[in-house]
C-alpha positions as CSV (number, residue, x, y, z in Angstrom):
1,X,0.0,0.0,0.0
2,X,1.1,3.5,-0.8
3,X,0.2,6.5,1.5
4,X,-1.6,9.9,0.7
5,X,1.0,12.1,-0.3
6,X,1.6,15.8,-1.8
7,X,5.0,16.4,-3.8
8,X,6.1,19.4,-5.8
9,X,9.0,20.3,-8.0
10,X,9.4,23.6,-8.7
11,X,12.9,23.8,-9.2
12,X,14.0,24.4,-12.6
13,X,16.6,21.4,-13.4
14,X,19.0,22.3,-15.9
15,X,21.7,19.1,-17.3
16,X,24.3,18.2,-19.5
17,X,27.7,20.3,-20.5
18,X,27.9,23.6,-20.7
19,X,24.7,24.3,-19.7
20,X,25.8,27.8,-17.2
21,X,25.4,29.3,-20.1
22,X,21.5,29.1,-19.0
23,X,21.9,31.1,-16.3
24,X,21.9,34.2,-18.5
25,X,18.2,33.1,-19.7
26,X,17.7,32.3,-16.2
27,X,18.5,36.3,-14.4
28,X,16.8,37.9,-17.0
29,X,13.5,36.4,-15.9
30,X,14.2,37.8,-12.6
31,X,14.1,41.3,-11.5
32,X,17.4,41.1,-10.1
33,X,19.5,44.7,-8.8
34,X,22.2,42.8,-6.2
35,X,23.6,39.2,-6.7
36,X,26.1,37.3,-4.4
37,X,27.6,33.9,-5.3
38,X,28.1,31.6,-2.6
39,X,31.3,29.1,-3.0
40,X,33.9,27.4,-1.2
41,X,37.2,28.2,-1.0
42,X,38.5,27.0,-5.1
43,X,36.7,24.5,-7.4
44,X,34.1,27.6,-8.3
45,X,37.1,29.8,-9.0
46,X,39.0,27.3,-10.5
47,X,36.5,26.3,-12.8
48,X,35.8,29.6,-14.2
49,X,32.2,30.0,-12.5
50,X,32.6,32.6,-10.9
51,X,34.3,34.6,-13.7
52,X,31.2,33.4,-15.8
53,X,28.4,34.6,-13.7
54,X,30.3,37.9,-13.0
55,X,30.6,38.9,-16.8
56,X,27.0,37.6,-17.0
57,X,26.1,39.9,-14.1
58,X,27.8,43.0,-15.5
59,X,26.4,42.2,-18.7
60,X,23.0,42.7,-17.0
61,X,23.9,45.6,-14.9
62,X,23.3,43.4,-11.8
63,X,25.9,44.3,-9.0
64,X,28.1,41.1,-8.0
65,X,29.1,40.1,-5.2
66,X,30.7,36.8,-3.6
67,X,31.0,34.9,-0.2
68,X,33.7,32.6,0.4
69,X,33.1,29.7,3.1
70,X,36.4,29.0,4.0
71,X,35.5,26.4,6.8
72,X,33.0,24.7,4.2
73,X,30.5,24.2,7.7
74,X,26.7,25.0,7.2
75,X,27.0,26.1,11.2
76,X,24.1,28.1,12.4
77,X,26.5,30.8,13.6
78,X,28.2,31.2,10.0
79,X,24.6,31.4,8.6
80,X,24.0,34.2,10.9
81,X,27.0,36.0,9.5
82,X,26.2,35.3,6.0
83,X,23.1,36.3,6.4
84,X,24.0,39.9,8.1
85,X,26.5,40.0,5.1
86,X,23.7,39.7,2.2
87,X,21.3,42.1,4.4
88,X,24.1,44.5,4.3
89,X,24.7,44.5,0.5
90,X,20.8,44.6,-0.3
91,X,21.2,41.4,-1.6
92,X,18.1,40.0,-3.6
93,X,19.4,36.8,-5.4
94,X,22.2,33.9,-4.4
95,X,23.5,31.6,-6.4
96,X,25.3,28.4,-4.6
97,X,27.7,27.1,-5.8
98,X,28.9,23.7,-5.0
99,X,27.5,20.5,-3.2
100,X,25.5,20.1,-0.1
101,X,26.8,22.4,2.7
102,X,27.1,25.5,0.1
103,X,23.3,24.5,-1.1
104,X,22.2,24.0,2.2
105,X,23.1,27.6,4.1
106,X,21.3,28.8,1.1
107,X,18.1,26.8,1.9
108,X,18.7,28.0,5.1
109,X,18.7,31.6,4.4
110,X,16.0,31.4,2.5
111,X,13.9,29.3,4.6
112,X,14.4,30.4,8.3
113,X,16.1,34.4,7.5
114,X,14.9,36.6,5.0
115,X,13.4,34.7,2.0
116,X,16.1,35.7,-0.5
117,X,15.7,33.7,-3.5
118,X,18.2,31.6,-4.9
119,X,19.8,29.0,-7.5
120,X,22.4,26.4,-8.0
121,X,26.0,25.8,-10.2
122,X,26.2,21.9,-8.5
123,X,30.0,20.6,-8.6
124,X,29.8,18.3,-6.0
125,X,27.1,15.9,-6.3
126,X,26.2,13.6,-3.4
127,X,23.4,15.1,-1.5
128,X,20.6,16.0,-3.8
129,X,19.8,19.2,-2.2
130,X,19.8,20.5,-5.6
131,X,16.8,18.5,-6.5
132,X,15.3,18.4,-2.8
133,X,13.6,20.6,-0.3
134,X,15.6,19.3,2.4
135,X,18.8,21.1,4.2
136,X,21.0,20.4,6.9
137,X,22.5,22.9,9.3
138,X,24.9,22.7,12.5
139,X,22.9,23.8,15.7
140,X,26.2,25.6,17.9
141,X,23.9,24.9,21.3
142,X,22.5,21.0,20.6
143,X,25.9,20.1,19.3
144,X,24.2,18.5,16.3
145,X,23.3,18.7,12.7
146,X,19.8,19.5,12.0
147,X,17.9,18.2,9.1
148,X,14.4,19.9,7.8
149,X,12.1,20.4,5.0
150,X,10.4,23.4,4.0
151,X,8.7,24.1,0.7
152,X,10.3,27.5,0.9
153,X,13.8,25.2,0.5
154,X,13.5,24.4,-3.3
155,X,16.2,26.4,-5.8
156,X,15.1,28.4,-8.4
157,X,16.9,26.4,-10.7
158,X,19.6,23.8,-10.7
159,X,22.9,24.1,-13.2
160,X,24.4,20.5,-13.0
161,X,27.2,20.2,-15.2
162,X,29.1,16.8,-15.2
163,X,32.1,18.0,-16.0
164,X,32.2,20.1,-13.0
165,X,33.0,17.1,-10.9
166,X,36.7,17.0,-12.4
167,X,38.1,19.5,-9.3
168,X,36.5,16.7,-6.8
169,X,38.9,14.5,-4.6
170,X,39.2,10.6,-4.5
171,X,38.2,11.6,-0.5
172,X,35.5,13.3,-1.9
173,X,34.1,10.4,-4.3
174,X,34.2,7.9,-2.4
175,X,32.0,9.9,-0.1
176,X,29.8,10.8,-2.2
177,X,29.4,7.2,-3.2
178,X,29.1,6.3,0.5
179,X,26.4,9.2,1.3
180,X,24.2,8.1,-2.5
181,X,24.0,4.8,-1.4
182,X,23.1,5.4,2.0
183,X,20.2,7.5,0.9
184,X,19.1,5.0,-1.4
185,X,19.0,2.3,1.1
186,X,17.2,4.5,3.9
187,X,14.2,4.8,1.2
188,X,14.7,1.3,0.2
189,X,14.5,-0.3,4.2
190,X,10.4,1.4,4.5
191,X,7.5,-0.9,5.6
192,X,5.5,-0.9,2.3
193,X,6.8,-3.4,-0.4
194,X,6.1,-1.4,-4.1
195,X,7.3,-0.9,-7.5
196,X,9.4,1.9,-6.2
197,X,12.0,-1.2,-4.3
198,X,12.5,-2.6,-7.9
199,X,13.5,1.0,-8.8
200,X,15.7,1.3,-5.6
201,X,17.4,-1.9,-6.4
202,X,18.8,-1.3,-10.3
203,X,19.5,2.5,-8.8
204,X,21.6,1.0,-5.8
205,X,23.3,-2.1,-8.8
206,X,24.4,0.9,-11.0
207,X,25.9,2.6,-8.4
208,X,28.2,-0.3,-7.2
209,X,29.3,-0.1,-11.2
210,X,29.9,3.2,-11.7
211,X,31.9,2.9,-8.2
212,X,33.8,0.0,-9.7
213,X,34.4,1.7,-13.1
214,X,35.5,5.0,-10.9
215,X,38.1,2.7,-9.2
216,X,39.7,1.9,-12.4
217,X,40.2,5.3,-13.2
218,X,37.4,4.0,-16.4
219,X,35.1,7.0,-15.3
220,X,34.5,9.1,-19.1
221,X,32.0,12.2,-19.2
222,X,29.4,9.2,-19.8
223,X,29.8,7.6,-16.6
224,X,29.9,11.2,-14.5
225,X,26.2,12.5,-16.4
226,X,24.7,9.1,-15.4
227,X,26.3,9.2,-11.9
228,X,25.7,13.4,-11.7
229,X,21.7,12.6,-12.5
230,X,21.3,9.2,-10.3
231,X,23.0,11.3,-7.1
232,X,20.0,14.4,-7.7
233,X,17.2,11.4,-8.0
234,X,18.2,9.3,-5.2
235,X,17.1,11.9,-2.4
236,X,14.4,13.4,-4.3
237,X,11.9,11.9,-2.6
238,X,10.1,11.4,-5.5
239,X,11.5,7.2,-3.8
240,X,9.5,8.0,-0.5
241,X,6.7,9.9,-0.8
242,X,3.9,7.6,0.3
243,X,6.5,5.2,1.9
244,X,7.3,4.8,5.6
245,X,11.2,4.3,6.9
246,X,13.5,5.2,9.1
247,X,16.6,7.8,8.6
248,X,17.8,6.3,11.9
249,X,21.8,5.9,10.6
250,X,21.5,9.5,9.4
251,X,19.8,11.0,13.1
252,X,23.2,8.7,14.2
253,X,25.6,10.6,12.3
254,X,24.0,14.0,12.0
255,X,24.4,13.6,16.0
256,X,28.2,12.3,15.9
257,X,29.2,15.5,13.7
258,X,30.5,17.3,16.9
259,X,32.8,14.1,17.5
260,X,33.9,12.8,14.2
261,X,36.6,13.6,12.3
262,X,35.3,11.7,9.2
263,X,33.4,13.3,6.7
264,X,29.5,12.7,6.4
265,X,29.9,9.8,4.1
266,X,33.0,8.2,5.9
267,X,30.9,8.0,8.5
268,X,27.8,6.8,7.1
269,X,30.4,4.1,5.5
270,X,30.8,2.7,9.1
271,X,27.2,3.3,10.4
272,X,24.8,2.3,7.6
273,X,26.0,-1.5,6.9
274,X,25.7,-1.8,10.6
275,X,23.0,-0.7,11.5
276,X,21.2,-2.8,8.6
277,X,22.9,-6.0,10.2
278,X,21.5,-4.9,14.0
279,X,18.4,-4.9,12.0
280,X,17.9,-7.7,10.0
281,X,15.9,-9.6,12.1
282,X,13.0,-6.9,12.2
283,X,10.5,-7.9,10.0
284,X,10.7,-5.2,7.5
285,X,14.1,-5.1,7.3
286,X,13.9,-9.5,6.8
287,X,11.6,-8.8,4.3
288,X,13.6,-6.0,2.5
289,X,16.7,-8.2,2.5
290,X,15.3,-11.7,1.2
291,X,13.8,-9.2,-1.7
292,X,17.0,-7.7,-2.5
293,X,18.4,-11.0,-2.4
294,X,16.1,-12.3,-4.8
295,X,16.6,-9.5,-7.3
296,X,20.7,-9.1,-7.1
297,X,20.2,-13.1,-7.8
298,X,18.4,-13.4,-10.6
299,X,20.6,-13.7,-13.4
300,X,23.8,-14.6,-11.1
301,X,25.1,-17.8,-10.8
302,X,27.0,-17.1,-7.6
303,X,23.9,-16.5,-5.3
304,X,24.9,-13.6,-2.3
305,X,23.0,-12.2,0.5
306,X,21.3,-8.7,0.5
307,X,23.2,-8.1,3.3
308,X,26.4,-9.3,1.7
309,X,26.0,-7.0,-1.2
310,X,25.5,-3.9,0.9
311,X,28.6,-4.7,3.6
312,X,30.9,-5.1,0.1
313,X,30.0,-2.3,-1.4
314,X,30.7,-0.3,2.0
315,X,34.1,-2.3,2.8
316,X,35.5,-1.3,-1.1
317,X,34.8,2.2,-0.1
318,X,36.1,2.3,3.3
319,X,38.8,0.0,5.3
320,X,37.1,1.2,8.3
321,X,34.3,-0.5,10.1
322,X,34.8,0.7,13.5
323,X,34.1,4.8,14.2
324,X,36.6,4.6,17.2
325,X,39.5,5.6,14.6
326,X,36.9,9.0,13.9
327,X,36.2,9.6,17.0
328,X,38.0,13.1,18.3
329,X,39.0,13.0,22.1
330,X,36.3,15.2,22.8
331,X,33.7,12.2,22.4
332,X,32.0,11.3,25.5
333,X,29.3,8.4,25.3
334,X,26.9,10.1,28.0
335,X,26.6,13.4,26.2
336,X,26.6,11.9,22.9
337,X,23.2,9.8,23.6
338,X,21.6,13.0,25.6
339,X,22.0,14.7,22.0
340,X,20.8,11.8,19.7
341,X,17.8,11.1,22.0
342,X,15.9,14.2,22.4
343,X,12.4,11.6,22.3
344,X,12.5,8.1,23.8
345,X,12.4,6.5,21.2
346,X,14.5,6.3,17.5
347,X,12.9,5.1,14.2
348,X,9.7,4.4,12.7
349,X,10.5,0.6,11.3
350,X,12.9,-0.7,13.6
351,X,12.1,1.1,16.5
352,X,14.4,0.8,19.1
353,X,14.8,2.6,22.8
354,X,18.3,4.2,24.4
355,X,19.0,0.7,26.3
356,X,18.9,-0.7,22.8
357,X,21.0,1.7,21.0
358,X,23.6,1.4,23.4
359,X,24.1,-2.0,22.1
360,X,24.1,-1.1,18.5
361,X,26.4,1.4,19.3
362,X,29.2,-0.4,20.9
363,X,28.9,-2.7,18.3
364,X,30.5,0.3,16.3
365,X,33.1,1.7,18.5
């Protein structure tokens, strides 16, 4: 059975190569006076965005302006800044450019400061927030990241050039990889058994093959569009609407932010095969597993477990499967479980209380 659900997708989404070039079309529709770019601290420079959306800015007598994030952190406290920053310059249009953290102070801006409308140059893809009303932000007083939705969240538009990903890190694929698949198998691991699982599954196969192409260095400008596109559709939503699951690895990490040194999807790496194993003998979860099972099986001689395939896809990206090598000193198990557990209880599928946890979680360190 699917659930009632509403969905929208207002945001403009704009592929393929060269395709900034659109955001000329796209300003000109706007009646824009002040613009400010927000980027890291180099790929948007060193890819010639910035250049590009200045010319196009003086071109249309808009007056430019950019914001470096040096400590690439969506913290509530740098948001505040920012924000003061654009109200300061009259600001009345962003464009973000990068991946998730980048996208998200925008959302956040727009969504919980002063309604500033904004688009997207994506270089980094891994998160879908340029396809998503979702956003993440660091909250300085819980110690933790905080994730919300708002319909106010959506980009005007969406510039996702493939080729942009040719400044990104082997660090940074591989947890990007980490972070897709995660997302795909949070959606995946929901009570209701549809149509949608069969799309989950070929999504989650094709992303172990574009990994494995990506690891011999076999990644072309075909293999980065098809990856660029499956990263903005996997956290769309458009694979849980209607569905019910339950985000539980990613309330884990977004809590362990304050005490890890790994990056999102290094950390997920550790955290999302395990906590599928703890769960394998919920119902749901059983269920979900045998299915994948079935499907990863059906043409394959050499017959493996659902569980198998998602704990080797994790061990290829990360050597790790313990987070006491990310921990920072700092980390204190007490305070650490007074953040994650703000209600009694975690999760909607496998639901499971602090006594419980505590288990799972020394499983991991």
């Amino acid at each position: 059975m699917i659930n009632n659900f509403y969905f929208s997708f207002p945001t403009k989404y704009i592929f393929g190569i060269n395709t900034i070039s659109q955001i000329e079309n796209e300003l000109s529709d706007k009646s824009i006076t002040r613009l400010c770019v927000l980027a890291g601290k180099y790929s948007a420079e060193k890819l010639g965005i910035l250049k590009i959306i200045e010319t196009i800015c003086h071109k249309q007598n808009i007056n430019y302006y950019e914001y470096k994030i040096i400590d690439g952190k969506a913290s509530r406290e740098n948001i505040e800044y920012i924000n003061d920053f654009l109200l300061n310059k009259k600001i009345n249009f962003i464009i973000a450019v990068g991946g998730g953290t980048i996208i998200d102070i925008a959302k956040t801006i727009k969504s919980e400061f002063n309604n500033i409308e904004f688009g997207v140059v994506l270089t980094h893809p891994a998160s879908s927030s340029e396809s998503n009303n979702s956003y993440v932000y660091y909250d300085n007083i819980k110690n933790k990241k905080i994730a919300k939705r708002s319909m106010n969240a959506y980009p005007s538009f969406s510039i996702c050039d493939p080729t942009y990903m040719e400044t990104l890190t082997k660090k940074q694929m591989y947890s990007s990889f980490s972070d897709v698949f995660s997302h795909l198998l949070e959606q995946f691991f929901a009570i209701e058994l549809t149509f949608i699982d069969d799309m989950i599954i070929a999504c989650l196969q094709r992303v172990v093959n574009l990994f494995e192409l990506y690891q011999k260095k076999l990644f072309t400008i075909n293999e980065q569009m098809e990856y660029m596109l499956l990263t903005s559709m996997a956290l769309s939503y458009i694979f849980s609407n209607g569905r019910t699951m339950d985000w539980v690895a990613h309330q884990v990490e977004h809590s362990l932010s304050e005490y890890s040194i790994g990056t999102h999807g290094e950390n997920l790496a550790i955290i999302m095969p395990a906590w599928v194993s703890f769960s394998q003998n919920n119902q749901y979860y059983s269920k979900k597993l045998e299915y994948l099972s079935s499907k990863i099986n059906h043409n394959n001689s050499k017959k493996i477990s659902g569980l198998f395939f998602i704990q080797s896809f994790y061990s290829s990206i990360s050597e790790n499967c313990r987070l006491s090598s990310m921990l920072k000193n700092n980390f204190i198990l007490d305070k650490y479980l007074g953040t994650l557990f703000d209600t009694p209880l975690l999760g909607r599928v496998n639901v499971i209380n602090l006594e419980q946890f505590s288990f799972f979680f020394n499983s991991l360190i």
